[in-house]
MARBA-3410 file (N, C-alpha, C, O; in Angstrom, 1 decimal):
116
82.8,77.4,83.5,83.8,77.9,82.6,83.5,79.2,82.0,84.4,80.1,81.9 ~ 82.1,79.5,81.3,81.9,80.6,80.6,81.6,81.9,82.2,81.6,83.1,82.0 ~ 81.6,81.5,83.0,82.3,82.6,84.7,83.5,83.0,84.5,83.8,84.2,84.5 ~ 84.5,82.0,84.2,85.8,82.5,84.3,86.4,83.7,83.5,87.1,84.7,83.9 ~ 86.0,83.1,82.2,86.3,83.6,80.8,85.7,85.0,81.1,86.5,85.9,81.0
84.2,85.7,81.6,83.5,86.6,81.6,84.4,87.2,82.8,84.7,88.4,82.5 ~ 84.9,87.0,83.5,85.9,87.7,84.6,86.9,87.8,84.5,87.6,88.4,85.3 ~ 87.5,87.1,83.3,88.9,87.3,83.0,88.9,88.8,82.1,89.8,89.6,82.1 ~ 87.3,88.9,81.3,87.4,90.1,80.4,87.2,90.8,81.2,88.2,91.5,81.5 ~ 86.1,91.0,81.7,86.1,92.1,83.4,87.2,92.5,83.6,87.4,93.7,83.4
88.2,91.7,84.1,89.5,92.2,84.4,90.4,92.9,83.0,91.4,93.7,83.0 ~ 90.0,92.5,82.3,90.9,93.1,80.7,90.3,94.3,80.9,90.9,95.0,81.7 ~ 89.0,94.8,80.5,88.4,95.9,80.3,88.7,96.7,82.1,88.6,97.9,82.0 ~ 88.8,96.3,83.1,89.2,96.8,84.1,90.5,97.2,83.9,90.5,98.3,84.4 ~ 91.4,96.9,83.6,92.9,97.0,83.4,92.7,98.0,82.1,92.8,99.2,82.4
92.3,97.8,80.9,92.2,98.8,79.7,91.7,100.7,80.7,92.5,101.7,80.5 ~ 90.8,100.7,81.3,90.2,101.7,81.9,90.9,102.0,83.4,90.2,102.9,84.0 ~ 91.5,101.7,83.9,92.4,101.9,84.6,93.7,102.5,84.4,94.4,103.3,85.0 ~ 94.0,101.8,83.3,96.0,102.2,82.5,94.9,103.8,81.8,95.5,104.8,82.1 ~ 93.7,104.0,81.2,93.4,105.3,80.7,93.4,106.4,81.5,93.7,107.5,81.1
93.0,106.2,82.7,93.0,106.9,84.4,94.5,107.2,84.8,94.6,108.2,85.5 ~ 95.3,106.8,84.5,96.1,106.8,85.1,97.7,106.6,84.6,98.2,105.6,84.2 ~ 98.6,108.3,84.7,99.4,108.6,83.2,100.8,107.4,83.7,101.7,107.2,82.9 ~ 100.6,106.6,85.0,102.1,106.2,84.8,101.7,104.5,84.6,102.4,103.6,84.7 ~ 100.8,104.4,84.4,100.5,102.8,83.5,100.3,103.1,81.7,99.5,103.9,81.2
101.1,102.4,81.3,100.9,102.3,80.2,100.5,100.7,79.8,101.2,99.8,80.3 ~ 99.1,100.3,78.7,99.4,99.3,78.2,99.0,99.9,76.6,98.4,100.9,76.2 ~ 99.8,98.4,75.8,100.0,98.9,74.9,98.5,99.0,74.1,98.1,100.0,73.6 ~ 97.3,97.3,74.0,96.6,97.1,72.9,95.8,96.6,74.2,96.0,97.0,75.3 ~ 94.9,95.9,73.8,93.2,95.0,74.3,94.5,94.0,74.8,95.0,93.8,75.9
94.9,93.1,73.1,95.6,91.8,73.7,96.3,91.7,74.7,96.4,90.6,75.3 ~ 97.4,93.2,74.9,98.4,93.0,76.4,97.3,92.9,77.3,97.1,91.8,77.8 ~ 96.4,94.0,77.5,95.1,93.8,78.5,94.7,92.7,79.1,94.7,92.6,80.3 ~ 94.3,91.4,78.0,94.0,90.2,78.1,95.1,90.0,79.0,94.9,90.0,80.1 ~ 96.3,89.8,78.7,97.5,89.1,78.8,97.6,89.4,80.3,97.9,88.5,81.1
97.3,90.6,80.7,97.8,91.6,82.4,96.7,90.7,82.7,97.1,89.7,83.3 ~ 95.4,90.6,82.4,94.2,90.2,83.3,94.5,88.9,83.7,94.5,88.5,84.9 ~ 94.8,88.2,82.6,95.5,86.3,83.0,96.7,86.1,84.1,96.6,85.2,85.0 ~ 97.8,87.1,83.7,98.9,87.5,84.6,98.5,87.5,85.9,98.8,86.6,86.6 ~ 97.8,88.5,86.3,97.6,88.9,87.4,96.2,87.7,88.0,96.5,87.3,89.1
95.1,87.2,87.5,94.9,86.4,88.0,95.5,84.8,88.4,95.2,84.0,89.3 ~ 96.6,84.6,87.2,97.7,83.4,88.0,98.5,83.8,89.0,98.7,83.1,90.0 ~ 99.0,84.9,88.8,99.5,85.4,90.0,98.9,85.5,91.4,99.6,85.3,92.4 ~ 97.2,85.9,91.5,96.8,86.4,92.7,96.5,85.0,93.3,96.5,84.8,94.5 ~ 96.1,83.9,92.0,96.0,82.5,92.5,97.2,81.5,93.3,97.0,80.6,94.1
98.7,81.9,92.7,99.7,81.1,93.1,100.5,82.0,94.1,100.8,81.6,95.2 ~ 100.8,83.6,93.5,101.8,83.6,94.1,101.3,84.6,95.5,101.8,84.4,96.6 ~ 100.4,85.7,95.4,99.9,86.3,96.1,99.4,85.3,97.7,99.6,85.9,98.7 ~ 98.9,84.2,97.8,98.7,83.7,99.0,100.5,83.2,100.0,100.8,83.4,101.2 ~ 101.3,82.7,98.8,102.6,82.5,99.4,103.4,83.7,100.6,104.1,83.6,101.5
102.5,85.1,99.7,103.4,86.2,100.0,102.6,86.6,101.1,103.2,87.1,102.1 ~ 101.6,86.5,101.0,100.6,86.5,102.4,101.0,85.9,103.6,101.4,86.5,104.6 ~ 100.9,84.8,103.3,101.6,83.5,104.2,103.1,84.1,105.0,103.2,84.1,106.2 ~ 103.8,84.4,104.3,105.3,84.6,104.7,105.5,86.0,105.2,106.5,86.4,105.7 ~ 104.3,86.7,104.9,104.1,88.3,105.8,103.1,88.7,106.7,102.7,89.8,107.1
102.8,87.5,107.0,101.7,87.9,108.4,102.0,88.6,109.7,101.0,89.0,110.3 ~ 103.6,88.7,110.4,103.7,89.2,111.2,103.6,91.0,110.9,103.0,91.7,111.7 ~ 104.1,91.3,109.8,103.8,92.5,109.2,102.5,92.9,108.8,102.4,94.1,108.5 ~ 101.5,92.1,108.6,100.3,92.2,107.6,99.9,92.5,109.4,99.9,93.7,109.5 ~ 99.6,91.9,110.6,99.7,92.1,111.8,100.1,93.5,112.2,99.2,94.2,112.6
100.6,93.7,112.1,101.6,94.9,112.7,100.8,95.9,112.1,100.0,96.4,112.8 ~ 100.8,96.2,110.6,100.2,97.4,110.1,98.7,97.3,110.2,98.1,98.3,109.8 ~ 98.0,96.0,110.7,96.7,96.3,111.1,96.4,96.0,109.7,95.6,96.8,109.3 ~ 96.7,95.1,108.6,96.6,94.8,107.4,96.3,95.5,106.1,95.4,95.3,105.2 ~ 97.5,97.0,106.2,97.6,97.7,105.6,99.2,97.5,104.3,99.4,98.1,103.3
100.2,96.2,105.2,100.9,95.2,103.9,100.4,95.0,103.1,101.0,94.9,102.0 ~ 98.9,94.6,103.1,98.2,93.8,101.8,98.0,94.6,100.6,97.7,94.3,99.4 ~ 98.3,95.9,101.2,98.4,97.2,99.7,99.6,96.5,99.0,99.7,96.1,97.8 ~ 100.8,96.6,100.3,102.4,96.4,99.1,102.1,95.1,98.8,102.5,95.0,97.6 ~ 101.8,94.4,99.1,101.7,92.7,98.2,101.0,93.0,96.9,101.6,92.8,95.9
99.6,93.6,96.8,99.1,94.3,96.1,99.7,94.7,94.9,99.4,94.3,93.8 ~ 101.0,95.9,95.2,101.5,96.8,94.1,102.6,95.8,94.1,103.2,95.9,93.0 ~ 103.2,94.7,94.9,103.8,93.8,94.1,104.1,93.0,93.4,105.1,92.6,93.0 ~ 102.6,92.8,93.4,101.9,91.6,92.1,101.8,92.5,90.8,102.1,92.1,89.6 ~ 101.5,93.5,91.1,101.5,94.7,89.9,102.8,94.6,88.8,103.0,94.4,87.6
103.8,95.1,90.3,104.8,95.3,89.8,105.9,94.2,89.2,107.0,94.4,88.8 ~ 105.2,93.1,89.5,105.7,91.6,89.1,105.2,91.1,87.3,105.7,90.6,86.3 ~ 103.6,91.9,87.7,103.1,91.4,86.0,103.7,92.3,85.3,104.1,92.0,84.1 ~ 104.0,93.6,85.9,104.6,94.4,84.8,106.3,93.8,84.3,107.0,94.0,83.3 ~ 106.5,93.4,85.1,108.0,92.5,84.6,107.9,91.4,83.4,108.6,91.2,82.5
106.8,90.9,83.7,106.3,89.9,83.0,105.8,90.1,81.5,106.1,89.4,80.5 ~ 105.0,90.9,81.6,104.3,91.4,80.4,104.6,92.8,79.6,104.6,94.0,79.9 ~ 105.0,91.7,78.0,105.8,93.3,77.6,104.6,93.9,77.1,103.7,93.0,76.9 ~ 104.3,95.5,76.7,103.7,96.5,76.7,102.9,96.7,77.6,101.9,97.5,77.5 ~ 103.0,95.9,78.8,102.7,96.8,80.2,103.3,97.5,81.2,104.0,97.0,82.0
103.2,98.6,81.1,104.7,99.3,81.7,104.0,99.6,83.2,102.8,100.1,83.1 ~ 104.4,99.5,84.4,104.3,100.4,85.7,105.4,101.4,86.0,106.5,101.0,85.6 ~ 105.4,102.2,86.4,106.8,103.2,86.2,107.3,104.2,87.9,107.8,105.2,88.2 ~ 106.5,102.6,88.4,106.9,102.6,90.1,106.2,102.0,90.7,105.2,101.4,90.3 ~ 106.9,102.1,92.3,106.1,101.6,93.1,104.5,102.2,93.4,103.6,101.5,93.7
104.2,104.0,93.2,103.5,104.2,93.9,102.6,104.0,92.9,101.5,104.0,93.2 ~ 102.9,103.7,91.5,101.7,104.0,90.3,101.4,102.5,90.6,100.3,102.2,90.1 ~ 101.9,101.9,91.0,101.6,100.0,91.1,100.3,100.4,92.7,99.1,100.2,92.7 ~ 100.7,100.6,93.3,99.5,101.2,94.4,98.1,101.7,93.9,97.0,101.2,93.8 ~ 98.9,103.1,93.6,97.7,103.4,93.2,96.8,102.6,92.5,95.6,102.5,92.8
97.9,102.0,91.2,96.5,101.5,90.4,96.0,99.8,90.7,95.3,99.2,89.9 ~ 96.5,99.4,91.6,95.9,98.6,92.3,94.9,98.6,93.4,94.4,97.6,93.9 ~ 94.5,99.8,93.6,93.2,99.8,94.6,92.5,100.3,93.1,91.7,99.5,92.9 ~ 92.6,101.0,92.5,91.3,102.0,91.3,91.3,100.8,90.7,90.2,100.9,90.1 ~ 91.8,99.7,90.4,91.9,98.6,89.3,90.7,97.5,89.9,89.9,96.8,89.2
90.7,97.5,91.9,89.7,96.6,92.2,88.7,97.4,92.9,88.1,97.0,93.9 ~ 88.5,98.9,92.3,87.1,99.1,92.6,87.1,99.3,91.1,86.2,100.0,91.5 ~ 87.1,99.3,90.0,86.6,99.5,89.1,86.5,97.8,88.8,85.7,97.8,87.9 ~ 86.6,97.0,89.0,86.8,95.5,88.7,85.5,95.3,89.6,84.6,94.6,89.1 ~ 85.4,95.8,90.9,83.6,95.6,91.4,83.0,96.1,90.8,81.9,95.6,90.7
83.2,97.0,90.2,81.9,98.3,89.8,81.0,97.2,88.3,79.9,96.9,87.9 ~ 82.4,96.9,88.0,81.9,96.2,86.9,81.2,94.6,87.0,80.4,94.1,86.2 ~ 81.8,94.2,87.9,81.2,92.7,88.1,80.4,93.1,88.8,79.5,92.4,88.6 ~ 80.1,93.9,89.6,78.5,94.3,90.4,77.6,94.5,89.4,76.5,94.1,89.7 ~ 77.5,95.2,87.7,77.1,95.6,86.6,76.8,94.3,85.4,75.7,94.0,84.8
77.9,93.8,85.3,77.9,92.5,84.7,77.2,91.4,85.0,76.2,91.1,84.4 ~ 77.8,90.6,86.5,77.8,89.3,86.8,76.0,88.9,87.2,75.3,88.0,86.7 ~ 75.8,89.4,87.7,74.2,88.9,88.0,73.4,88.7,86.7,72.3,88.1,86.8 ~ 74.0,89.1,85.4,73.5,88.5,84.4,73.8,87.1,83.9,72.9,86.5,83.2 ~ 75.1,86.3,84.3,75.5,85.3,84.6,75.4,84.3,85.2,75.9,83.2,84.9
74.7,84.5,86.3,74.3,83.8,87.7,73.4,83.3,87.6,73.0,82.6,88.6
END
């Protein structure tokens, strides 16, 4: 339990320092932060495999370069979801979906072995 909770903040403070990188994310406080990190991991748990599942011939095709737009979909889904998180497109949902899960390793490579 205290894994989850320690990678749920990972992902807060990943999301906090990613929206700072980056002028077309805005979040508002820490707490939206919390809120995007929860978001997006219910998301990558429920809805992200569905969308996987129902785009394999395409995920196929581009040699599994779809998994970007599923990616900036989920983005672009939490930011629907969660008010003072703003995305302010498709490409800023890209972008900060790849910088969001290398800074999200950087940090649980940094973190987590203190856990384990």
């Amino acid at each position: 339990m205290i894994l989850i909770i320690v990678q749920i903040l990972i992902l807060t403070f990943a999301v906090l320092l990613t929206s700072y990188l980056l002028p077309g994310i805005t979040v508002k406080s820490f707490w939206t932060a919390l809120l995007v990190a929860i978001v997006l991991a219910l998301l990558n748990a429920f809805v992200k495999p569905v969308m996987v599942l129902l785009t394999i011939p395409f995920t196929l095709w581009t040699f599994g370069l779809f998994l970007f737009v599923i990616n900036a979909l989920i983005i672009l889904l939490a930011g629907a979801l969660v008010k003072g998180f703003e995305v302010k497109g498709f490409w800023w949902a890209l972008i900060f979906s790849i910088i969001l899960s290398i800074v999200q390793y950087l940090l649980e490579y940094l973190i987590l072995p203190s856990f384990q």
